[in-house]
Structures are given as C-alpha cells and as structure tokens.
C-alpha positions as CSV (number, residue, x, y, z in Angstrom):
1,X,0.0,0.0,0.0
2,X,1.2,3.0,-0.6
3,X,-0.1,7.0,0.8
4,X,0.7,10.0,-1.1
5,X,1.0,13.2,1.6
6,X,1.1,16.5,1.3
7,X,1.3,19.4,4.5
8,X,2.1,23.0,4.9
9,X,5.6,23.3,5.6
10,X,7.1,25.0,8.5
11,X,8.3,28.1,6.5
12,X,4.3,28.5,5.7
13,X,4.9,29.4,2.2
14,X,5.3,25.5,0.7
15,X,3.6,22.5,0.1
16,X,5.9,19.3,1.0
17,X,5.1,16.2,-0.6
18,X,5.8,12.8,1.1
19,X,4.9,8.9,0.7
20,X,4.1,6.3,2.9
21,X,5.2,2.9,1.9
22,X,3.4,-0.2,4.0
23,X,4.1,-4.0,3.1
24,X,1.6,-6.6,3.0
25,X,2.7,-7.7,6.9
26,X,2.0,-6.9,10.0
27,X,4.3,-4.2,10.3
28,X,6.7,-4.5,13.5
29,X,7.9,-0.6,13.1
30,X,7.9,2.5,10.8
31,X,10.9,3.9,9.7
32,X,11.1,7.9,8.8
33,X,14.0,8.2,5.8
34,X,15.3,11.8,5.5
35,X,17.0,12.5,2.3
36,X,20.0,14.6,1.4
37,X,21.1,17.5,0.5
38,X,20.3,18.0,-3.5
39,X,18.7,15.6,-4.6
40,X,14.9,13.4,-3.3
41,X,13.4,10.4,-1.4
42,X,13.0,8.2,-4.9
43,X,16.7,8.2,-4.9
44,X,16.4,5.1,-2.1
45,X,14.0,3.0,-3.5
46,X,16.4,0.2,-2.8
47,X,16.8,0.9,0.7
48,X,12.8,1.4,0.8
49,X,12.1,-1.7,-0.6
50,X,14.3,-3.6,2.3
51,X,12.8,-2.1,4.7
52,X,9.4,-3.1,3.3
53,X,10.7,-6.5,3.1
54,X,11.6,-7.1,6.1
55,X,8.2,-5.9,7.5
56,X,8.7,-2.0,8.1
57,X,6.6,1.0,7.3
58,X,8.7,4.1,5.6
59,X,7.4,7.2,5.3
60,X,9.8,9.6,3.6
61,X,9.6,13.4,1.6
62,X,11.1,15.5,-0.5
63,X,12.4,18.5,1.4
64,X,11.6,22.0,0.7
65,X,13.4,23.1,-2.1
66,X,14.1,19.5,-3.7
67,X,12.8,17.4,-5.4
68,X,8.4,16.8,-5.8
69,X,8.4,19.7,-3.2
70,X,10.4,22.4,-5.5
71,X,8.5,20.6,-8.3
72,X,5.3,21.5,-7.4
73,X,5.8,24.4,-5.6
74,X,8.0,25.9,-8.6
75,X,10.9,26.5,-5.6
76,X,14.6,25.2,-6.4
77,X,17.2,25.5,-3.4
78,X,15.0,28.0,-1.3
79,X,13.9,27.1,1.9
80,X,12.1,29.6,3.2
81,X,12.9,32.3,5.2
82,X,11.7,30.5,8.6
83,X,14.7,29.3,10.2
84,X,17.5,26.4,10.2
85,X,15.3,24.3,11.1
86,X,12.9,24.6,8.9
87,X,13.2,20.9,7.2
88,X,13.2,19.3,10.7
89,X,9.8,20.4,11.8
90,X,8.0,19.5,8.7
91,X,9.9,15.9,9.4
92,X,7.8,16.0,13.0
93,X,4.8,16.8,10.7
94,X,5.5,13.5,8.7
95,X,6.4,11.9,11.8
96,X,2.6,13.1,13.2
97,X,1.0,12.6,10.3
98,X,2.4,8.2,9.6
99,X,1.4,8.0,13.3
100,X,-1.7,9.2,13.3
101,X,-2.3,6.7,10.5
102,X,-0.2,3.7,12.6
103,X,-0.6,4.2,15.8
104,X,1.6,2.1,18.9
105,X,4.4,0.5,16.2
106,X,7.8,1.1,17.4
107,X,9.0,4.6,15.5
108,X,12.6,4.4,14.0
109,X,14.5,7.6,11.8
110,X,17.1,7.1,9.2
111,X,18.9,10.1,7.4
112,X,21.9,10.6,5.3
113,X,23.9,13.2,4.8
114,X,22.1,16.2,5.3
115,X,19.3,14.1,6.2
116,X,21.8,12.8,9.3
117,X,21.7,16.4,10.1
118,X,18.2,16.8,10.3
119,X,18.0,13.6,12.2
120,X,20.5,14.9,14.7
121,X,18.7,17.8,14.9
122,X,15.1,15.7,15.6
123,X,16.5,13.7,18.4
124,X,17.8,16.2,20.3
125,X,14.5,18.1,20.4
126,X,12.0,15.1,19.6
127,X,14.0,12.4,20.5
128,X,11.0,11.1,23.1
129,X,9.6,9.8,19.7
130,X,11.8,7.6,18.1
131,X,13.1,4.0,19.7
132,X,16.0,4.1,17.6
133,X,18.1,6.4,15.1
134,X,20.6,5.6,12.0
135,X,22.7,8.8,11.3
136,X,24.9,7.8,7.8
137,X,27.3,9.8,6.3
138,X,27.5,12.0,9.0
139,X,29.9,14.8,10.3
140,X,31.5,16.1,13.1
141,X,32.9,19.6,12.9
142,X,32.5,21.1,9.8
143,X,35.8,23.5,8.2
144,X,35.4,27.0,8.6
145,X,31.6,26.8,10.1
146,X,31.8,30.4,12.0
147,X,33.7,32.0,8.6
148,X,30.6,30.5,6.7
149,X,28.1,31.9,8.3
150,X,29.5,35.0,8.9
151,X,29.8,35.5,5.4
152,X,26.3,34.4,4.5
153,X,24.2,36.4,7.4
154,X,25.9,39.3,5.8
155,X,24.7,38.4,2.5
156,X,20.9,38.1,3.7
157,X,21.2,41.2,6.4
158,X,22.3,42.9,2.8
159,X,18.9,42.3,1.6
160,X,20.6,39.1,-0.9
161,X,18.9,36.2,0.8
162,X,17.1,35.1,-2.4
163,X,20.1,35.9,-4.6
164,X,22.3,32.9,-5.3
165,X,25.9,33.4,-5.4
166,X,27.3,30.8,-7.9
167,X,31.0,30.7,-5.5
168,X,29.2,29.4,-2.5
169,X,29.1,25.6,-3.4
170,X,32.4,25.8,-4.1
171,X,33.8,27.9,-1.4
172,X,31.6,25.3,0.9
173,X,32.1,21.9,-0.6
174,X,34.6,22.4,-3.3
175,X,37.5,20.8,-0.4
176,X,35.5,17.1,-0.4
177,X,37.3,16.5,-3.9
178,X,40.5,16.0,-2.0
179,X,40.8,12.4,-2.7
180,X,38.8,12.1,-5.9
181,X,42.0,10.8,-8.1
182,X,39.8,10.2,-11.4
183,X,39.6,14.1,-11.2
184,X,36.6,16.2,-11.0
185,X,34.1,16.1,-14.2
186,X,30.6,16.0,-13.0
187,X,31.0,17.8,-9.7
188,X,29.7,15.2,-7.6
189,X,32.3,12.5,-7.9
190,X,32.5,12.6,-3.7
191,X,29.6,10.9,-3.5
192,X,30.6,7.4,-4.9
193,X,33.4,6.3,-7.1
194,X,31.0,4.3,-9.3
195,X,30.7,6.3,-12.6
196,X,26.8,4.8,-13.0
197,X,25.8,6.5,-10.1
198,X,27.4,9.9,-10.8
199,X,26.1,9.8,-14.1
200,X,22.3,8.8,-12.6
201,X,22.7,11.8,-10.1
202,X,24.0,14.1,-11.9
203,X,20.9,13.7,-15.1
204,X,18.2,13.0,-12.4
205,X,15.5,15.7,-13.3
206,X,14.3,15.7,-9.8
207,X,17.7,16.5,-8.1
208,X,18.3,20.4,-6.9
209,X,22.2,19.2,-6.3
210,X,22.7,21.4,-10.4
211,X,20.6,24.0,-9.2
212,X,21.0,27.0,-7.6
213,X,20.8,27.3,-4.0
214,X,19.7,30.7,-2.2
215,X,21.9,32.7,-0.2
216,X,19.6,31.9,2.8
217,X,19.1,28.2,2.4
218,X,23.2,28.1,2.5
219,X,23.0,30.1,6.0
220,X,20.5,27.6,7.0
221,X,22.4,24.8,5.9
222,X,25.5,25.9,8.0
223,X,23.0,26.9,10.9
224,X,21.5,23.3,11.2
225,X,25.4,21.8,11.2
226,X,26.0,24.8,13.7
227,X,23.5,23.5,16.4
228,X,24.9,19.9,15.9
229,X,28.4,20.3,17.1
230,X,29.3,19.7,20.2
231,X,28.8,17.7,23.5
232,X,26.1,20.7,24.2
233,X,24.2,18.9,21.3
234,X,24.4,15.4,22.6
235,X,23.1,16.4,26.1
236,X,20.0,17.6,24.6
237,X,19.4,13.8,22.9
238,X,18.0,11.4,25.2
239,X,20.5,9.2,27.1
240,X,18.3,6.0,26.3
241,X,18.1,6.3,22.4
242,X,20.5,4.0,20.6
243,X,22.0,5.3,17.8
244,X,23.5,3.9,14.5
245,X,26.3,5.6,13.3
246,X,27.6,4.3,10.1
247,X,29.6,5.7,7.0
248,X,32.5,5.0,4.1
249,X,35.6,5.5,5.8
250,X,36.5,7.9,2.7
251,X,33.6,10.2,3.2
252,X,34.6,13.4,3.3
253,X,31.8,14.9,4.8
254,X,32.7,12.6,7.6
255,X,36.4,14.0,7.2
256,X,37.2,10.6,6.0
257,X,36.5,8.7,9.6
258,X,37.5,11.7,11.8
259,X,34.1,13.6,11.6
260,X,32.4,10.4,12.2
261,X,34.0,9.3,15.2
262,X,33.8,12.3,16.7
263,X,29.7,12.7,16.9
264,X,30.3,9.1,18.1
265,X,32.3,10.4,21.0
266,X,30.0,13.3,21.7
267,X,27.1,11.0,21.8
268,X,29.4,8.1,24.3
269,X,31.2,10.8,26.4
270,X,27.4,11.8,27.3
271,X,26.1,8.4,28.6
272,X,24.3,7.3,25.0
273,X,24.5,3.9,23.5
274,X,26.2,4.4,20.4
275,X,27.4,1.7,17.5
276,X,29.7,2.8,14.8
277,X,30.5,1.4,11.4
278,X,32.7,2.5,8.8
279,X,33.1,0.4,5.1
280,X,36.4,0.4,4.0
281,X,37.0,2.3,0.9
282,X,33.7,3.4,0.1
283,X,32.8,7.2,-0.3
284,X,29.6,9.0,0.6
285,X,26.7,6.9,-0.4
286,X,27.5,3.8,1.0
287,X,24.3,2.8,0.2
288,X,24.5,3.0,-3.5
289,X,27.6,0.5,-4.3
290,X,25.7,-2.4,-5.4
291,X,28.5,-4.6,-3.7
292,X,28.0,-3.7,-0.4
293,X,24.4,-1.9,0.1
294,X,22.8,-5.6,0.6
295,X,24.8,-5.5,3.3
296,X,24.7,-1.8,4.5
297,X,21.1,-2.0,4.8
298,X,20.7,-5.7,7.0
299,X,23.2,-3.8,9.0
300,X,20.2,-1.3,9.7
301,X,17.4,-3.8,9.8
302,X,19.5,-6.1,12.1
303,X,19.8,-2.3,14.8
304,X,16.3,-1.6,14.5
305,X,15.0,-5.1,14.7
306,X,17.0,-5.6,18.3
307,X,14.5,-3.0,19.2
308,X,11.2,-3.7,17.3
309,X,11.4,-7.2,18.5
C-alpha cells in the first residue's frame, strides 16, 4: 500500500510532498527516511524496498526546495525564510501525520547526509519519539563553520537572501574533492566512485544538487550543522536512544572517519548507546555501491530489529 501526503511546511509558504510505503505484513515498526542534501526520497527506493521486506513501514519526503516539493511548488534551493530548522519540523509533521495513521508500532529515523543532520537535529529536540536512530554519512565539525556563516548572514542582512551566489558551493564543498583521483568532471564524484551513479545523479531531473541554491538556504544549511556540534548537542538527545552511526571511511563529509567518530564520542562521552561502522574504501553513499548496500542495509534492519522485537 502506498499514501501519497502533502502538509504546509514550516516556512508557511510551501507545500511538502511525502509517501508512505506499507508492506503486505503486520508491520513491526515505521521507519522515517530523510534525504540529502540536493537531490529526493525516490533516490532510495532500494533501501525502501528492504525495509518493506523485512516488515517496516517508511514514510519519507522530498524536502523544501528538492525534489516533488520544488516541483510543485516551482521552488529550487529556497527554503524559506523561517529558520534552520525549517526541514526538521516538517519531518515532526511526517512523523505526526504516519502516526496518526499507525498508531503504537515502534518509530525508528534514518537520514543521510544532510538528512543525518536533520535527524540529529530531531532527536535532540523530539527524541522522546523515536526508539531508535541511523545517522549515515554524517559529520563532526565542519571546516570553517563560524567563517561561513558570517559571510552568508551578511549576504541576507544585505537584503541578498534570495540571490544565489554561484562561489558558494564551491567555497563550501569544493574541499571534499581531495581524494577524488579520477579528477573532477561532473561535480559530484564525492559521493561514490561508481561512474553509473554519478552519471544517474547528476541527469536526475528531480535533483536540486545542479541547481542553484539561495543565499539563505546556504546560512541555513550551515546553521543546522551549527547546532549539531558539540557535546552541548548530545546532552540535549536522550540518554536512552541508541543510535546507529555508520559511514565509508573515505567520506569526506565525515572527514574521512574523523568527523564520524567524533559525533560518536559526543554522543558516548554523554552516557548514550552508540554503535559505529565504517566500510572500508567506500565514499559517501554507502548505500548505492551495489557490492556492499545488501549489506549496509541488514546492518540497519538487524539495529532496528534488536528493538522492534
């Protein structure tokens, strides 16, 4: 069965589009799947499809300014003018909304990337609702965050929150080519090392990753990593959640292992239950090299079921 769901989103301007996926089981949980940065939810239809199969709900969107979302609401890379967390409260209106629908089932979140952000971001202020949490392709402290957002308040207190500056994603991201040694063609060869899957992401009319992204939604973007950082994040997550931590070991937005263990020890040097995996010689989307993403997602199914069952 599938739902097709639409809300107001927080910034009260756009419509969000989401899905809800059920199998033909009992279900014994739901699992929330937040997307990255640039691109949509459609993008893990694998991954959806085992978690369907091994009896899980997943309710998923496309995020303001991506994907269905921009879409329909004629809005690439602008997020609204609402706040950092923007994306995370219209994930607690998904999260409301599947309930509301499936009531008492154990409630689990899964986001990459950026959508590890947002999930970070979630269980430190909704963490009551979730029994479980899978944070891939995370990071810890991100290069030059207080130089970043400097810059880009100025921009927007200039009265250039809407504008776009082309130099941004660049200035921003242009480092995580460091170990890219087949050079950089596309602009997204970070992600994966598989030339199939850059090719995919980079022609995949529902991606914003080509797009321009507003001088705001950058401030945002740096905001939401902003209020991540730190042990003074990891208090605010409750001590009983256990977490999922998992990532290619050359990620660089997980600084290539260091970012990644060190959210890991802000989450253990706080009391939390914390389990952390890293695949050897994989890059970002650890769950798009068809060699090992069998295995990356039983490695989630197996966390979640210790807890649904």
């Amino acid at each position: 069965m599938l739902h097709e769901v639409k809300f107001l989103s927080f910034n009260e301007r756009d419509t969000v589009y989401g899905w809800i996926y059920v199998p033909a089981c009992r279900p014994v949980g739901i699992i929330q799947l937040i997307h990255g940065f640039g691109e949509h939810s459609r993008r893990y239809l694998h991954m959806i499809t085992s978690f369907m199969e091994a009896g899980y709900i997943v309710a998923a969107d496309d995020h303001v300014g991506h994907g269905k979302t921009a879409v329909e609401n004629d809005r690439w890379g602008d997020w609204g003018d609402k706040g950092f967390e923007t994306m995370m409260e219209d994930e607690k209106k998904l999260h409301d909304i599947t309930v509301e629908k499936y009531p008492d089932i154990p409630y689990f979140m899964f986001g990459h990337s950026m959508g590890s952000f947002i999930t970070r971001m979630y269980m430190a202020k909704y963490g009551e609702d979730l029994a479980g949490a899978t944070i891939c392709g995370t990071t810890g402290v991100w290069p030059n965050l207080a130089e970043n957002i400097a810059l880009l308040q100025g921009l927007v207190n200039e009265g250039k929150g809407a504008e776009s500056d082309p130099t941004l994603g660049a200035k921003f991201m242009g480092w995580m080519f460091a170990r890219c040694a087949e050079g950089v063609k596309l602009g997204n060869e970070w992600i994966c090392d598989d030339p199939d899957v850059q090719k995919d992401h980079a022609e995949d009319p529902f991606d914003a990753f080509t797009k321009p992204t507003s001088n705001r939604a950058w401030l945002y973007f740096n905001q939401m990593m902003e209020s991540i950082t730190g042990e003074e994040w990891a208090k605010k997550v409750p001590v009983n959640l256990p977490v999922y931590n998992i990532a290619g070991d050359q990620d660089p937005v997980g600084q290539y292992g260091t970012g990644v263990y060190q959210t890991a020890n802000w989450l253990a040097d706080t009391g939390h239950d914390v389990t952390t995996v890293l695949y050897t010689g994989y890059r970002h989307e650890i769950h798009n090299y068809a060699e090992i993403r069998d295995q990356v997602e039983q490695g989630i199914i197996s966390f979640f079921d210790t807890v649904a069952y």
